[in-house]
C-alpha positions as YAML, in Angstrom:
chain: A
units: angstrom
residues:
- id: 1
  name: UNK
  ca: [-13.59, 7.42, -1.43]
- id: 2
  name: UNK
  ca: [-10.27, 9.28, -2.76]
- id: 3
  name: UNK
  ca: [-8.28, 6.71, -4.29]
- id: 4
  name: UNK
  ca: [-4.67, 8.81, -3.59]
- id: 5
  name: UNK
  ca: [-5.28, 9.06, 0.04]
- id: 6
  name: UNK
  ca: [-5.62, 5.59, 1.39]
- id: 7
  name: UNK
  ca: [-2.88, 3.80, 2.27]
- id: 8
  name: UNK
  ca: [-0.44, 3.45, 4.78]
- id: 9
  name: UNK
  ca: [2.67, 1.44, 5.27]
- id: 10
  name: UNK
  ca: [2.83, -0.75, 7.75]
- id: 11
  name: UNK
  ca: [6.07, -2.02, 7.80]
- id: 12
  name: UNK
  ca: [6.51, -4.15, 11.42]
- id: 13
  name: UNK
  ca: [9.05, -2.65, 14.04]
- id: 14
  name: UNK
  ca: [12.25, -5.17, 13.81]
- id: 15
  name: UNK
  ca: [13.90, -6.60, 16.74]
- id: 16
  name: UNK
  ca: [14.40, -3.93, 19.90]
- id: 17
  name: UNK
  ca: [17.95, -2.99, 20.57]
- id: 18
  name: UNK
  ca: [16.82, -3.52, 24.39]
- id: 19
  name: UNK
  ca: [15.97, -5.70, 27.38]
- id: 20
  name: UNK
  ca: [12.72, -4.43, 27.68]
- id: 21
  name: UNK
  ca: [10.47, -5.18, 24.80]
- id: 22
  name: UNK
  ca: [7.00, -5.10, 26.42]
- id: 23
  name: UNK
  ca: [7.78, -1.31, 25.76]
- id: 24
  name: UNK
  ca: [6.97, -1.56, 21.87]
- id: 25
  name: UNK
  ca: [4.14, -3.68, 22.24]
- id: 26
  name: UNK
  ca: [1.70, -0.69, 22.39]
- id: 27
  name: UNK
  ca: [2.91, 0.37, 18.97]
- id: 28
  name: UNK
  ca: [2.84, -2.77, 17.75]
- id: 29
  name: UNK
  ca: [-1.06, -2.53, 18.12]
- id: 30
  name: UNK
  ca: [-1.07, 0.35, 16.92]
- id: 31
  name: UNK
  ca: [0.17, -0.34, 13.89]
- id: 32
  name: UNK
  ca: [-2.20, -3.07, 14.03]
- id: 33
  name: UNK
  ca: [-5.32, -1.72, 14.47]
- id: 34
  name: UNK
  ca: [-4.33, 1.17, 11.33]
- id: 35
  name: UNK
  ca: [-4.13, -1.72, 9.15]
- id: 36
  name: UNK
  ca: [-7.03, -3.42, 9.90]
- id: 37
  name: UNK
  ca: [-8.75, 0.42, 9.46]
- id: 38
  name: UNK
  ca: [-7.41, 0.53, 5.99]
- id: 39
  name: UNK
  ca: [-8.62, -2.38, 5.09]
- id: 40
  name: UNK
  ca: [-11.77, -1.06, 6.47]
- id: 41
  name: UNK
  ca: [-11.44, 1.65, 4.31]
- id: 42
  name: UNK
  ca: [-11.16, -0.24, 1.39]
- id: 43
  name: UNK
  ca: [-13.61, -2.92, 2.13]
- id: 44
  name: UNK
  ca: [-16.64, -0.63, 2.43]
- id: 45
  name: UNK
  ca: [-16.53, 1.53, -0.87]
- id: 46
  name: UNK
  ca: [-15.85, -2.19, -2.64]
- id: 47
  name: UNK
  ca: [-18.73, -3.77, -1.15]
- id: 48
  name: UNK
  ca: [-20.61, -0.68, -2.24]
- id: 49
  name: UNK
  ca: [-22.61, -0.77, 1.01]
- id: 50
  name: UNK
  ca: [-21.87, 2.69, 2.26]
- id: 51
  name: UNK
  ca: [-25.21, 3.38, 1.76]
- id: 52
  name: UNK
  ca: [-26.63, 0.43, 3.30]
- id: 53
  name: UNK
  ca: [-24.51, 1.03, 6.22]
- id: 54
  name: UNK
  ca: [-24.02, 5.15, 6.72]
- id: 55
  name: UNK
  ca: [-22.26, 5.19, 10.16]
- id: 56
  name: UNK
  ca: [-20.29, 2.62, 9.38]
- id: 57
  name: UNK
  ca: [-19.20, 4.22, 5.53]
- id: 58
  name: UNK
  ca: [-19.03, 7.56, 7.57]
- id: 59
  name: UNK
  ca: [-16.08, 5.79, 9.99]
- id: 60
  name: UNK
  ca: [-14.46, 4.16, 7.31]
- id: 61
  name: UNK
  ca: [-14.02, 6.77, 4.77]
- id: 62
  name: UNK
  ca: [-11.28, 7.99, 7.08]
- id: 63
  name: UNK
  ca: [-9.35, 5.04, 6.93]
- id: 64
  name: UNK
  ca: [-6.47, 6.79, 4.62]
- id: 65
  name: UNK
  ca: [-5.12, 8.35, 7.60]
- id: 66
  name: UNK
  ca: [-3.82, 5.13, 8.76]
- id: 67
  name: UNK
  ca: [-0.76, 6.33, 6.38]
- id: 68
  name: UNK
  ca: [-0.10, 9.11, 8.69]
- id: 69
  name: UNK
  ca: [0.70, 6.93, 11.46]
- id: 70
  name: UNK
  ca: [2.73, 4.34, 10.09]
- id: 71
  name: UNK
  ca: [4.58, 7.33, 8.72]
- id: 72
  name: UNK
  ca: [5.63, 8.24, 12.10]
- id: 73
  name: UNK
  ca: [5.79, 5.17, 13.77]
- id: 74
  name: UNK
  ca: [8.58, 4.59, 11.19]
- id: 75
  name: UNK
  ca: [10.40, 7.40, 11.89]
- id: 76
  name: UNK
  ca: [10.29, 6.41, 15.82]
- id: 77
  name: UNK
  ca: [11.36, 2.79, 15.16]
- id: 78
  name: UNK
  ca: [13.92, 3.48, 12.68]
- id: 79
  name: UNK
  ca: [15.61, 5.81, 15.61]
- id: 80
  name: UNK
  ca: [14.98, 3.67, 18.49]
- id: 81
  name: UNK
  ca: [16.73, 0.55, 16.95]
- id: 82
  name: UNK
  ca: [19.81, 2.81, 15.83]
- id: 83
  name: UNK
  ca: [20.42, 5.34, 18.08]
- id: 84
  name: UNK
  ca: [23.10, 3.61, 19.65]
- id: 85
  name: UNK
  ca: [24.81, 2.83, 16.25]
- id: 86
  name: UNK
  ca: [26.89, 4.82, 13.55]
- id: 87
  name: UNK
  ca: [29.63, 4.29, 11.15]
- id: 88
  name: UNK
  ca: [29.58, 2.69, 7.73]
- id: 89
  name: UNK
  ca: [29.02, -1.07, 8.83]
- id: 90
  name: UNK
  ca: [25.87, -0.31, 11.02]
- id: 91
  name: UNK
  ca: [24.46, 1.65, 7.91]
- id: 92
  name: UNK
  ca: [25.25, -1.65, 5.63]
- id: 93
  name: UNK
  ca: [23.71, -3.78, 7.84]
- id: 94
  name: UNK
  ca: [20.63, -1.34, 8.66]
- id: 95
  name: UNK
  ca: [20.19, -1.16, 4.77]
- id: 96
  name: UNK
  ca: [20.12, -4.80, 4.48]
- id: 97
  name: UNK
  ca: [17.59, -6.10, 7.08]
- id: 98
  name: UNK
  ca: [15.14, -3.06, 6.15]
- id: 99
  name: UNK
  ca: [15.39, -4.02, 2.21]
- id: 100
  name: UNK
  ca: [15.10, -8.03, 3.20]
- id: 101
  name: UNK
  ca: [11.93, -6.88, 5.42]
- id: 102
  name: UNK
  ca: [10.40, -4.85, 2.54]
- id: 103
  name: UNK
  ca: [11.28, -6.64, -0.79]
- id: 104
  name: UNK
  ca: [10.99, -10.48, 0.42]
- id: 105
  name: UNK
  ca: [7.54, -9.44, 2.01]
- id: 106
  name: UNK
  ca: [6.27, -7.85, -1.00]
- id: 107
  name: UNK
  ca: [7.50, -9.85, -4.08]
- id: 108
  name: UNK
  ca: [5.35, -12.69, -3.17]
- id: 109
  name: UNK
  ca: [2.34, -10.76, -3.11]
- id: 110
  name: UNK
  ca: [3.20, -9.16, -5.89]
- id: 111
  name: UNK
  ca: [3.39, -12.14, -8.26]
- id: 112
  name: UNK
  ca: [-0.01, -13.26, -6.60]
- id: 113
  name: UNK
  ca: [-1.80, -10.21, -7.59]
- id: 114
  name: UNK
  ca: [-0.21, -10.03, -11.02]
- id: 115
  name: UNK
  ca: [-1.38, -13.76, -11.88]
- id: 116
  name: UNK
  ca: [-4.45, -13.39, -10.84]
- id: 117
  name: UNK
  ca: [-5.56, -10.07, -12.90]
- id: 118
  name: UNK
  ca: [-3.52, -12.22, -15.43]
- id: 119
  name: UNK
  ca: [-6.53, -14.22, -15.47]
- id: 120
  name: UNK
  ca: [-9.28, -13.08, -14.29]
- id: 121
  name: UNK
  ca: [-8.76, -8.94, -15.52]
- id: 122
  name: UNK
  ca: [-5.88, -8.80, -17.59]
- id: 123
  name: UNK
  ca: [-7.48, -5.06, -18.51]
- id: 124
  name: UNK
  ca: [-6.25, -3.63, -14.77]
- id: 125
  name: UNK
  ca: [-2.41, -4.17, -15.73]
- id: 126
  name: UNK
  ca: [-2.87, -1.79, -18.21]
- id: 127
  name: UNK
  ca: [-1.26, 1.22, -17.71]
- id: 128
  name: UNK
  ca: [0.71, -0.31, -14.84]
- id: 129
  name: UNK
  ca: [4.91, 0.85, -14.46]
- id: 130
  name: UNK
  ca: [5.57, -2.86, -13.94]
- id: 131
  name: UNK
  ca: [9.55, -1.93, -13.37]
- id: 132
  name: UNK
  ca: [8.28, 0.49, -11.24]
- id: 133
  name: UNK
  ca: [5.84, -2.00, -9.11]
- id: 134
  name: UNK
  ca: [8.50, -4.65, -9.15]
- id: 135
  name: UNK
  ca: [11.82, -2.46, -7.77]
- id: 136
  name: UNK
  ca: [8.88, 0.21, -5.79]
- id: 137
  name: UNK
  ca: [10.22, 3.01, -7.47]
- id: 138
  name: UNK
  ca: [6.93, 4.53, -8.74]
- id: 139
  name: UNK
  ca: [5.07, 6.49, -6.36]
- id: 140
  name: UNK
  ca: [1.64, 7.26, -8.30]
- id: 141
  name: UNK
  ca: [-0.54, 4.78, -6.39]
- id: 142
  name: UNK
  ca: [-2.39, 4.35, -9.69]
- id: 143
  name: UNK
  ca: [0.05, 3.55, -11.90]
- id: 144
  name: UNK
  ca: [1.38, 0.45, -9.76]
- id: 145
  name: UNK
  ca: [0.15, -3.82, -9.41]
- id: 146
  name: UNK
  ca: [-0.54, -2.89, -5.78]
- id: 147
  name: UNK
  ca: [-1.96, -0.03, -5.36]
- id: 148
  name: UNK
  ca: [-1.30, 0.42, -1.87]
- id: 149
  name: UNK
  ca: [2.56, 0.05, -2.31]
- id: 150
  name: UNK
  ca: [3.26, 3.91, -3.33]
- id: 151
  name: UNK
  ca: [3.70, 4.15, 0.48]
- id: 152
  name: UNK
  ca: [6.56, 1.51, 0.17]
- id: 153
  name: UNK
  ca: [8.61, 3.77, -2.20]
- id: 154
  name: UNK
  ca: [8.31, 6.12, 0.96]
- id: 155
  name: UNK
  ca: [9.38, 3.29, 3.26]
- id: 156
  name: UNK
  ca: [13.02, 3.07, 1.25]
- id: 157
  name: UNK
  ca: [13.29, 6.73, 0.65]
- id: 158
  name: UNK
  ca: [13.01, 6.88, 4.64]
- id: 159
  name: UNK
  ca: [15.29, 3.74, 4.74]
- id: 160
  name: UNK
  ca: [17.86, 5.08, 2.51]
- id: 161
  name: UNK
  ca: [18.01, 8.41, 4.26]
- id: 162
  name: UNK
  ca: [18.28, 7.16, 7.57]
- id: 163
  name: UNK
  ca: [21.43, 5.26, 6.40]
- id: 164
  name: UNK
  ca: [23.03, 8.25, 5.29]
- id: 165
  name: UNK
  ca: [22.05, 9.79, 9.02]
- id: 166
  name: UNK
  ca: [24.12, 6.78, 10.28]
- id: 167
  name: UNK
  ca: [27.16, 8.01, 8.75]
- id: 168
  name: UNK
  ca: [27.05, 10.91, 11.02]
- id: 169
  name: UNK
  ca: [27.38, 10.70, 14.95]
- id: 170
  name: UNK
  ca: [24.06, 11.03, 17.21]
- id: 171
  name: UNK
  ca: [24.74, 14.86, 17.79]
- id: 172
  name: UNK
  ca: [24.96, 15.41, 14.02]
- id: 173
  name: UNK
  ca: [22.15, 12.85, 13.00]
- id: 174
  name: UNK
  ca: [19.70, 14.93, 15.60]
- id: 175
  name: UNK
  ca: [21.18, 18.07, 14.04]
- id: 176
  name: UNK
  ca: [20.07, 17.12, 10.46]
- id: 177
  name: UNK
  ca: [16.67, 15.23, 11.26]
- id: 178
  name: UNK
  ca: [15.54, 18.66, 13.31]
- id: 179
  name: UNK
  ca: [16.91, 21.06, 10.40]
- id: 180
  name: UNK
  ca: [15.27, 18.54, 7.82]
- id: 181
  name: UNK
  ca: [11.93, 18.58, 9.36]
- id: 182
  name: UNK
  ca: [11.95, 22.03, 9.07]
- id: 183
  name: UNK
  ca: [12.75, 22.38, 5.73]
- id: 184
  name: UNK
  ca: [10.26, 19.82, 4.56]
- id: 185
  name: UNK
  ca: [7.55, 22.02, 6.56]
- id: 186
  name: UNK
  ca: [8.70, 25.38, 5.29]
- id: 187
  name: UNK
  ca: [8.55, 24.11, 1.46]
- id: 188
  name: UNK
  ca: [5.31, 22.51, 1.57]
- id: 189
  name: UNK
  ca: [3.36, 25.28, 3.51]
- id: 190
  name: UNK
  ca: [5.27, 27.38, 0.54]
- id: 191
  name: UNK
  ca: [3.59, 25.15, -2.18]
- id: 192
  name: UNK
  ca: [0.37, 25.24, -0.53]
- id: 193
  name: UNK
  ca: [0.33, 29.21, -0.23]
- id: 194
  name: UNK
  ca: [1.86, 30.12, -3.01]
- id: 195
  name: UNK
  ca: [2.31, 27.56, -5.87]
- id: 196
  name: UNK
  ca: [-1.13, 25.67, -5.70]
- id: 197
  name: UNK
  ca: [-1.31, 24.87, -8.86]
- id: 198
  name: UNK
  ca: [1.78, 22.74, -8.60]
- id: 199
  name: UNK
  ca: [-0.08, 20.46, -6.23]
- id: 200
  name: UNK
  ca: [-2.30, 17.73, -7.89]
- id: 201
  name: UNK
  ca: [-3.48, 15.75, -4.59]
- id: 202
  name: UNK
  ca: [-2.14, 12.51, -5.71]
- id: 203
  name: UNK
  ca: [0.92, 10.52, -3.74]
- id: 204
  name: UNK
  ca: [3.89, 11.89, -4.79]
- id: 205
  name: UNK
  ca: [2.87, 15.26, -4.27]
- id: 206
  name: UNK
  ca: [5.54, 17.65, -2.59]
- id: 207
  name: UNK
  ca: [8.12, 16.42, -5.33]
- id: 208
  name: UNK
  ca: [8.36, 13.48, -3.36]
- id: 209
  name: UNK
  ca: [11.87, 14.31, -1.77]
- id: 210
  name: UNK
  ca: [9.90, 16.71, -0.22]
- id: 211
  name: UNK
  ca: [7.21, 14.95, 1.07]
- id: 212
  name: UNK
  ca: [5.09, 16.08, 3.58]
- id: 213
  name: UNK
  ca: [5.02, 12.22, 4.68]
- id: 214
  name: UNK
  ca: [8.96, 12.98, 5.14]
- id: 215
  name: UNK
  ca: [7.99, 15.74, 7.93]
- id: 216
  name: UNK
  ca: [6.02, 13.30, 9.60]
- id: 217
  name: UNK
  ca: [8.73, 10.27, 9.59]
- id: 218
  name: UNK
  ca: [11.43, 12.87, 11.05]
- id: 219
  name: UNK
  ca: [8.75, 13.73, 13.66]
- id: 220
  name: UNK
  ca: [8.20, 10.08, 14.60]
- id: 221
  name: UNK
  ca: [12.17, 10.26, 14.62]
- id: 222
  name: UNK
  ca: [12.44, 13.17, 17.30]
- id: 223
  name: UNK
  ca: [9.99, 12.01, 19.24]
- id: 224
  name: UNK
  ca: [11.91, 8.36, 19.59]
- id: 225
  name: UNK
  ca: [14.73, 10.99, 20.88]
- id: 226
  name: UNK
  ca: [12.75, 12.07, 23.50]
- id: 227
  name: UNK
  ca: [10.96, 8.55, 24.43]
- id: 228
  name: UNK
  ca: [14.59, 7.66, 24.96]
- id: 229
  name: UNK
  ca: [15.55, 10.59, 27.05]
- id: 230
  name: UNK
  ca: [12.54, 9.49, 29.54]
- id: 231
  name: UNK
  ca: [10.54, 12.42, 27.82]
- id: 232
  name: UNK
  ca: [13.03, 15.01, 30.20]
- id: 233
  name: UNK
  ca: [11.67, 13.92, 33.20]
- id: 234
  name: UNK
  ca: [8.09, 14.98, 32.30]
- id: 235
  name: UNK
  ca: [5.65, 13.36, 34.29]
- id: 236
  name: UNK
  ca: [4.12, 10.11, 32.46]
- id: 237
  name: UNK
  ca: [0.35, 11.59, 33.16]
- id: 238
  name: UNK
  ca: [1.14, 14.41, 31.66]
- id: 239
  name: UNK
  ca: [2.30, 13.30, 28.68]
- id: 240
  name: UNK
  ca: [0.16, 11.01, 27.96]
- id: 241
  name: UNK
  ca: [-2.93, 13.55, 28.77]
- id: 242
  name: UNK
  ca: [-0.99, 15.83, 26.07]
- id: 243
  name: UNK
  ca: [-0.61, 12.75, 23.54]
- id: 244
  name: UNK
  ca: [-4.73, 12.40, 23.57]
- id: 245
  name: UNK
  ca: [-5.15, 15.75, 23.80]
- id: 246
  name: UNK
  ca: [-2.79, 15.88, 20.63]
- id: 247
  name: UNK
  ca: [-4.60, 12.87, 18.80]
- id: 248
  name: UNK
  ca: [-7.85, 14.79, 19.46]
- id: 249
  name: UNK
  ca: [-6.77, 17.99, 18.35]
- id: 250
  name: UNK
  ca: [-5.60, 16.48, 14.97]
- id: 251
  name: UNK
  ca: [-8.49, 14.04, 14.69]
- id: 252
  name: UNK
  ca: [-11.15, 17.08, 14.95]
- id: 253
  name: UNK
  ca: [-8.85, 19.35, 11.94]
- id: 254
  name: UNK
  ca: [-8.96, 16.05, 9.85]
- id: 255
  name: UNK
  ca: [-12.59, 15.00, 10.33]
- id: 256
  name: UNK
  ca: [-14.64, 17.73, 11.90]
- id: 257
  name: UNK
  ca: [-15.13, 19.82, 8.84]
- id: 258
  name: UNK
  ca: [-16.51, 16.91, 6.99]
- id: 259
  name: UNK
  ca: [-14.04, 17.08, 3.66]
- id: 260
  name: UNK
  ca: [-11.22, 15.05, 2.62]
- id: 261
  name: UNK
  ca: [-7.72, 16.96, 2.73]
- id: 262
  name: UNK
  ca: [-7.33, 18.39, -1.15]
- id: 263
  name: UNK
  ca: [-3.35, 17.77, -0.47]
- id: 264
  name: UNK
  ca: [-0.90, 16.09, 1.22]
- id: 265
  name: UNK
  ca: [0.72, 19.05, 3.02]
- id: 266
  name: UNK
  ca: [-2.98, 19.41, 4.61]
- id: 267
  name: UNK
  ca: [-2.45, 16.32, 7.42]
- id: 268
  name: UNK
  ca: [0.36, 17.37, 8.58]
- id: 269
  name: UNK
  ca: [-1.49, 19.54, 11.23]
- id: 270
  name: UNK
  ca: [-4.34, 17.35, 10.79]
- id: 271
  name: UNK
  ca: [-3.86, 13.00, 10.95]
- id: 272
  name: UNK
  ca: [-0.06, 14.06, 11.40]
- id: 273
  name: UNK
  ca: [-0.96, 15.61, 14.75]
- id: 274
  name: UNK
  ca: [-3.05, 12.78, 15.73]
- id: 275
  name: UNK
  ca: [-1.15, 10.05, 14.72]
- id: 276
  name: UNK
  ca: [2.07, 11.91, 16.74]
- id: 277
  name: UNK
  ca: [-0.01, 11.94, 19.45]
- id: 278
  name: UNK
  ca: [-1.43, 8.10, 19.61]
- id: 279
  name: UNK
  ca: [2.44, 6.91, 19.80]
- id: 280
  name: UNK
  ca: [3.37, 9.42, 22.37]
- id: 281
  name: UNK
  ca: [0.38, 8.21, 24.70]
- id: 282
  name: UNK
  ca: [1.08, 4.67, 23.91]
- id: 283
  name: UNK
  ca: [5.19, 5.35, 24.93]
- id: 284
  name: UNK
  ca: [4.28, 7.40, 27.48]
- id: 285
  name: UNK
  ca: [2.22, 4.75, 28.97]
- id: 286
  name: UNK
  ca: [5.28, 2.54, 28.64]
- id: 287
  name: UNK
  ca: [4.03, -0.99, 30.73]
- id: 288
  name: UNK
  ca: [1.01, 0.99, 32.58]
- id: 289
  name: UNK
  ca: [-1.05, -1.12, 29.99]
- id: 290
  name: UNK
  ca: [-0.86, -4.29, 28.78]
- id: 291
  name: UNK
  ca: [-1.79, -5.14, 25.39]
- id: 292
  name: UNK
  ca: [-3.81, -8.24, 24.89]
- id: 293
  name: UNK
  ca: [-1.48, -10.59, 22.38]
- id: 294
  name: UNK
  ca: [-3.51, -10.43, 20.02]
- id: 295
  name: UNK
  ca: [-3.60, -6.82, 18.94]
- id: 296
  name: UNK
  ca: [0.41, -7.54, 18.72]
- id: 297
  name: UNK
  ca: [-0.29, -10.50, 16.57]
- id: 298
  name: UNK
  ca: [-2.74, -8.31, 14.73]
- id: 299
  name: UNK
  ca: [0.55, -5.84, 14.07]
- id: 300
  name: UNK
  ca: [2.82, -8.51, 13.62]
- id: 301
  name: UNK
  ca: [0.95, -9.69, 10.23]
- id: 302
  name: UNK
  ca: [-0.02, -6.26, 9.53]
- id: 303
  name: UNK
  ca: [2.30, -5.86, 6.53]
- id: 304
  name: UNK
  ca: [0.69, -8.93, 5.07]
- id: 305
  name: UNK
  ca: [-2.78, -7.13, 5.79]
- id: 306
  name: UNK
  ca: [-2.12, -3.93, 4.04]
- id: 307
  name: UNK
  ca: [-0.27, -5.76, 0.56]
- id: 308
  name: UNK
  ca: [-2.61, -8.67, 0.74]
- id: 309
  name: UNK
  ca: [-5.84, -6.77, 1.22]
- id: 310
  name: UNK
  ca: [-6.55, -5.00, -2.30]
- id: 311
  name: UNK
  ca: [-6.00, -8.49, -4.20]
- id: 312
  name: UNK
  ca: [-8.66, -10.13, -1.97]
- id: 313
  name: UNK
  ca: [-11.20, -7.52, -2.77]
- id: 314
  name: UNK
  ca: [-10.55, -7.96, -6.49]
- id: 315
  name: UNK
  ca: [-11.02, -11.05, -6.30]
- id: 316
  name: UNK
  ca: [-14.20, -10.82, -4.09]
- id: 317
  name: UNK
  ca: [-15.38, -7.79, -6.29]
- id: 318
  name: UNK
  ca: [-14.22, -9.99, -9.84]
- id: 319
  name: UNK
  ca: [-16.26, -13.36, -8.50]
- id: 320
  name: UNK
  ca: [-19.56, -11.31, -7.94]
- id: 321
  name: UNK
  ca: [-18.77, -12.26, -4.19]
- id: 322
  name: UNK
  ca: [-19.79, -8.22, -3.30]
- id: 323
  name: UNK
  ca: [-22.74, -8.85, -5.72]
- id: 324
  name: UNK
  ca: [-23.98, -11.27, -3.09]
- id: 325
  name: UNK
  ca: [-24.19, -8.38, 0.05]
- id: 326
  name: UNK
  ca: [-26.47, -5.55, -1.84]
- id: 327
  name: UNK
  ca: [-28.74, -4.26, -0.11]
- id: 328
  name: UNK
  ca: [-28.43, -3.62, 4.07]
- id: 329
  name: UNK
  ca: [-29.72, -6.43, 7.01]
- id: 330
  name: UNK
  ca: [-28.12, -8.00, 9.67]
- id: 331
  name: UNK
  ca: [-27.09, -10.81, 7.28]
- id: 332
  name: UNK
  ca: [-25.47, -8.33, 4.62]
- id: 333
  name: UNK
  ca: [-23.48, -7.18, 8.28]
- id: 334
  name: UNK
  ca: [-22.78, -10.78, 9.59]
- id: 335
  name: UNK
  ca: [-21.27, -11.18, 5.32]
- id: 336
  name: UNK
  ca: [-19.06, -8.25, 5.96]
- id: 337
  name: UNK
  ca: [-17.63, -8.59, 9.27]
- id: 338
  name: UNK
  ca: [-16.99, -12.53, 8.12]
- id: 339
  name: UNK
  ca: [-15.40, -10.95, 4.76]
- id: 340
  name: UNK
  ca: [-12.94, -8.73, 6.89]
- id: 341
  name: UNK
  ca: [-12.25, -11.72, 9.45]
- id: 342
  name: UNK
  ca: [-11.59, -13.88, 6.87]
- id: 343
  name: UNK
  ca: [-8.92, -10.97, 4.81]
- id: 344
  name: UNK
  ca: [-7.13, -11.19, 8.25]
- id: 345
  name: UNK
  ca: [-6.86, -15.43, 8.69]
- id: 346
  name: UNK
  ca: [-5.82, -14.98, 4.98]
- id: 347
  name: UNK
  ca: [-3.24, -12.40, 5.20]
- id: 348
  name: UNK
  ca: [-1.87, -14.01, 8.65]
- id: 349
  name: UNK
  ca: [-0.97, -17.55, 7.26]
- id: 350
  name: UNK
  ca: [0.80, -15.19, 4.43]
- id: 351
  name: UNK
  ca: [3.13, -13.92, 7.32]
- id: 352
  name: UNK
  ca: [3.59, -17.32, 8.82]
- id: 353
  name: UNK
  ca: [3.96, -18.75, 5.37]
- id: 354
  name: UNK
  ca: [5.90, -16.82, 3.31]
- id: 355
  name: UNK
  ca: [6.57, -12.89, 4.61]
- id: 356
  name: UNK
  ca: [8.33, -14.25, 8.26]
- id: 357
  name: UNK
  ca: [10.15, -17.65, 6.91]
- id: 358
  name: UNK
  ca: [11.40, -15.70, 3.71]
- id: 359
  name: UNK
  ca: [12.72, -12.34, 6.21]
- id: 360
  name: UNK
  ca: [14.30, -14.88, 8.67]
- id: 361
  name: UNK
  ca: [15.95, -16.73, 6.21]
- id: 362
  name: UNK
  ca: [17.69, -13.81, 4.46]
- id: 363
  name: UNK
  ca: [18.73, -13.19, 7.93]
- id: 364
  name: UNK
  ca: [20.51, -16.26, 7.92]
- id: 365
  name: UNK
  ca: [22.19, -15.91, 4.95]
- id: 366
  name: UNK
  ca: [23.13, -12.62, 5.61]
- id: 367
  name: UNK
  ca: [24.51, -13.32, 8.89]
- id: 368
  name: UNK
  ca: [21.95, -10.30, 10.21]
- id: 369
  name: UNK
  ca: [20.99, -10.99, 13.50]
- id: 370
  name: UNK
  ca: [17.13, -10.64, 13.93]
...
């Protein structure tokens, strides 16, 4: 396992600027199912049956590149609900309904998790930036309450950037995203080459305004630009034979030598090239498949998932609930798959509980529409 290379962010699409929302259901499940493999990813190594269960530790242990994907699918997202939009009222209002969606969501969970190591391992809030966990400004994964919320600090970086963009008309906005994804490219292939040392694997490598999770949210953004130019009249076959032949290519430099990336900078042609091509298959599909409702449920809640995941292990790994599944069996299995089912119930009343009510009424009292 490689503790600085696990999570994603899965922060839910909001409402479609268009008649036709079937069309975002496929990333919807997407971002669905890369939730559900970081939890995966998490589950196994805490269990400590990776042993027991080889193949199974052997899928997992790639879960981290569930990140990669959420990356871009925010990038995509964040242009598709905008591009239509400029000035200095859209950008209030797009700053408002992307901070309601990420702060009410999280400071629940937040004070969950903190009470609960309050009591039962007061020890792992040692250590801990707890301004920096509370107001997601600290990007070392290690050094926050939930771990997993580095790639939140991301999520407003991306949201606060994008506001800027919105300043600017669509011409200019393209402009800068193109030029910027460049530039983020350039430095980081100029780190990796020439300034190693400066890289220490963790989070917030790249200097974090340099990100090389940056690159891959201004591809997700260009290739929205292109979903909504009907891909240039390129047939839909085609496209979607390159997107798999894309997620494939990227797939096999991630996993077929065997070794976790050392840094960042090394998924970009790696997970970053697979998860770029999963969304454009899934656009260029557009309604030629129709997702079952609940893989869209399953990305609906999947923001609850990937915050309220790494508290339910602790507490599973604090109650000697883990202790319970040594060893390997089909009962040890039947424990695990019902301990991942059950993360999933958990986290989904969450959303209906607390994450959706809470968004919907700072909508309200906002006067944002939904």
């Amino acid at each position: 396992m490689h503790p600085r290379q696990s999570d994603p962010d899965p922060m839910r699409p909001l409402a479609v600027e268009t008649a036709d929302l079937s069309r975002l259901d496929g990333l919807q499940a997407l971002r669905g199912f890369a939730a559900a493999y970081v939890f995966l990813f998490h589950l196994i190594p805490a269990a400590g049956l990776g042993r027991a269960f080889p193949a199974l530790g052997e899928v997992a242990r790639w879960g981290f590149a569930g990140v990669d994907l959420f990356f871009v699918l925010s990038g995509f997202v964040m242009w598709h609900t905008t591009h239509e939009k400029a000035g200095s009222i859209a950008a209030r209002r797009f700053l408002l309904k992307r901070f309601a969606r990420i702060y009410l969501g999280y400071w629940p969970m937040l004070a969950v998790t903190g009470t609960i190591f309050l009591l039962l391992a007061p020890e792992a809030l040692q250590g801990k930036n707890l301004v920096g966990s509370l107001l997601l400004l600290e990007p070392d994964d290690l050094r926050l309450v939930i771990s997993v919320a580095w790639s939140l600090t991301y999520e407003l970086y991306f949201y606060l950037l994008f506001t800027s963009l919105l300043l600017f008309g669509r011409t200019t906005r393209l402009l800068l995203i193109g030029f910027g994804l460049l530039a983020v490219v350039a430095f980081n292939l100029w780190l990796l080459n020439c300034c190693p040392e400066r890289l220490s694997g963790g989070t917030a490598e790249g200097y974090f305004f340099f990100s090389p999770f940056v690159a891959e949210f201004l591809a997700g953004s260009l290739l929205a630009v292109a979903w909504r130019a009907e891909y240039f009249g390129i047939e839909r076959r085609r496209l979607a034979a390159m997107g798999i032949a894309l997620a494939c290519l990227g797939t096999w430099f991630g996993v077929g030598g065997g070794e976790l990336p050392a840094h960042q900078v090394q998924r970009l042609g790696s997970f970053g090239l697979a998860a770029l091509g999963l969304v454009l298959t899934v656009t260029a599909l557009k309604n030629w498949v129709v997702w079952p409702r609940w893989t869209v449920a399953l990305g609906d809640q999947s923001y609850s998932l990937y915050l309220g995941h790494p508290v339910l292990l602790s507490v599973a790994t604090l109650t000697g609930l883990f202790a319970s599944l040594q060893g390997g069996g089909r009962g040890v299995l039947l424990g695990l798959i019902a301990l991942f089912l059950a993360g999933i119930l958990i986290t989904f009343l969450y959303y209906r509980a607390i994450e959706r009510p809470l968004y919907r009424w700072a909508c309200d009292i906002l006067k944002l529409e939904d």
